[in-house]
C-alpha positions in Angstrom: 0.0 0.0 0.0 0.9 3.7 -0.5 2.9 5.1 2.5 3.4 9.0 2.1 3.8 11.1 -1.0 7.9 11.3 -1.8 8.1 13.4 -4.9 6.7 16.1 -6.6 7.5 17.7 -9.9 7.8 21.1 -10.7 8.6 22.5 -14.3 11.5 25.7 -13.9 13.2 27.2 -16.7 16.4 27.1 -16.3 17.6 24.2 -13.5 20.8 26.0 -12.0 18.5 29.0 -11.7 15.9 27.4 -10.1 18.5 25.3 -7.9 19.5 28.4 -6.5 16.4 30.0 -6.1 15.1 27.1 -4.5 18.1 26.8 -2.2 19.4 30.4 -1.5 16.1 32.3 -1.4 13.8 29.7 -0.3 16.0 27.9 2.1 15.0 24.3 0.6 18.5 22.1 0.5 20.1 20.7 -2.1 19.0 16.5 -2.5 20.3 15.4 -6.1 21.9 16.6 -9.1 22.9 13.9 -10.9 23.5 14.1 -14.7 21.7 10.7 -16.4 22.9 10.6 -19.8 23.8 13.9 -22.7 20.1 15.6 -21.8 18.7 14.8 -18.8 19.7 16.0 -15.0 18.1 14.6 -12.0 18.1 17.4 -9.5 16.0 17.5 -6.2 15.6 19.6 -3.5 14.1 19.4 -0.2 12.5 21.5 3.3 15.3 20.2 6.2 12.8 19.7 8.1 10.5 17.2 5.6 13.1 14.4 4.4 10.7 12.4 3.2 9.6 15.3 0.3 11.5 15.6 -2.5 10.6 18.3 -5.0 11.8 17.6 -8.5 12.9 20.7 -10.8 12.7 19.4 -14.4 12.5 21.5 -17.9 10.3 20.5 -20.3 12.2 18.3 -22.5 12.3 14.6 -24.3 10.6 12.3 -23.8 7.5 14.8 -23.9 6.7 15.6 -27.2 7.5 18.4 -29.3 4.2 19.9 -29.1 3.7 19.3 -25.5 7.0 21.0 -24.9 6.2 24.0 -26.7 3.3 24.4 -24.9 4.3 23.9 -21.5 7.5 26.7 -22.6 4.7 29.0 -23.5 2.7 28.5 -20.3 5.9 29.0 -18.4 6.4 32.3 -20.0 3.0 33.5 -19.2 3.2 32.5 -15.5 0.3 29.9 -16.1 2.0 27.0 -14.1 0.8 25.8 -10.9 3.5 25.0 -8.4 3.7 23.8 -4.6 2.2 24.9 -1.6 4.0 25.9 1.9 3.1 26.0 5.2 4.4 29.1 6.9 4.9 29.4 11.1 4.4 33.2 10.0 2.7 34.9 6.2 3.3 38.4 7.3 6.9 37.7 8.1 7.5 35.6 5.5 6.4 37.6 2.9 8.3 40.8 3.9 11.6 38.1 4.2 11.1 36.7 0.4 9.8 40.4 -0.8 12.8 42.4 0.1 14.9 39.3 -1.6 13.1 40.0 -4.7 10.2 37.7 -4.8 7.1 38.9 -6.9 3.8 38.5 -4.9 1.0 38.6 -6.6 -1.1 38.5 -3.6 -0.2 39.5 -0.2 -1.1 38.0 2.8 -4.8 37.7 3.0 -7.0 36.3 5.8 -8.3 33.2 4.6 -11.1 30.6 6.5 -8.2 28.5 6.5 -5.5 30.7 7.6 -3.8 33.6 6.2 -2.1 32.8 2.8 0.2 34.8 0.2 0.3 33.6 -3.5 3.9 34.1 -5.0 6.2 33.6 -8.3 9.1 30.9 -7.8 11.7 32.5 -10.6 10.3 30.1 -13.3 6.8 31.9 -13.2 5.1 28.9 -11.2 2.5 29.8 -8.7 3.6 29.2 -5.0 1.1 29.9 -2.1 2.5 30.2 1.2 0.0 29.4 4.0 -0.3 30.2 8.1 -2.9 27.6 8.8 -5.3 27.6 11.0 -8.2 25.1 12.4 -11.8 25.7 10.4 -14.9 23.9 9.7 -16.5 23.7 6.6 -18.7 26.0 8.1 -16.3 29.0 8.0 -16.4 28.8 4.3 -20.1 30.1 4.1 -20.6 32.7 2.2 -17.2 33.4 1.6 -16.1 34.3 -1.8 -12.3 33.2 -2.2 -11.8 34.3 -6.1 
């Protein structure tokens, strides 16, 4: 049976950019890089504090076809990409942190049922919402409008 989730994807750009971005700005660490053949790289990073979570940068490249490529390329230069979610001990704090190191916020922190949560840009366009959570009900979520 399945135990835990160990590995997400997330399509980046560029993957020494997005190794650094991932590392330096975000504070994730460095799992694998590991070169597997002419053109593909394995690399992995990880929270220090979630070992069990690996979050695999990848381009969009072979064995994808060409059409599907070019698509997800375009989609990465519009900022249409979905990306992970992160809990935060503190949005307010955290947003101010990865702000004045350059990160673009499209939304700041907003109270939410669920907690307070900020929606951000990792440097390959990919959506990232940071969340403070908090306990709710389904309850709470009456008559709010979350658009």
């Amino acid at each position: 049976m399945i135990t835990n989730v160990s590995l997400v994807s997330v399509w980046v750009r560029d993957l020494d950019e997005s190794l650094a971005f991932y590392t330096d700005v975000l504070g994730f660490e460095a799992r694998d890089d590991i070169q597997l053949g002419p053109d593909f790289r394995w690399v992995t990073v990880g929270h220090p504090g979630q070992p069990e979570l690996q979050v695999h940068l990848t381009t969009p490249s072979r064995p994808l076809s060409d059409d599907l490529i070019a698509a997800m390329q375009r989609a990465q230069a519009e900022g249409g990409l979905p990306g992970i979610g992160v809990n935060v001990d503190d949005c307010q704090k955290t947003y101010e942190e990865l702000s004045a190191r350059g990160v673009e916020f499209l939304q700041p922190p907003t109270q939410r049922p669920y907690g307070v949560e900020a929606l951000m840009r990792d440097n390959s366009g990919n959506w990232m919402v940071l969340v403070e959570p908090r306990e709710y009900t389904p309850e709470d979520f009456e008559g709010q409008d979350l658009s």
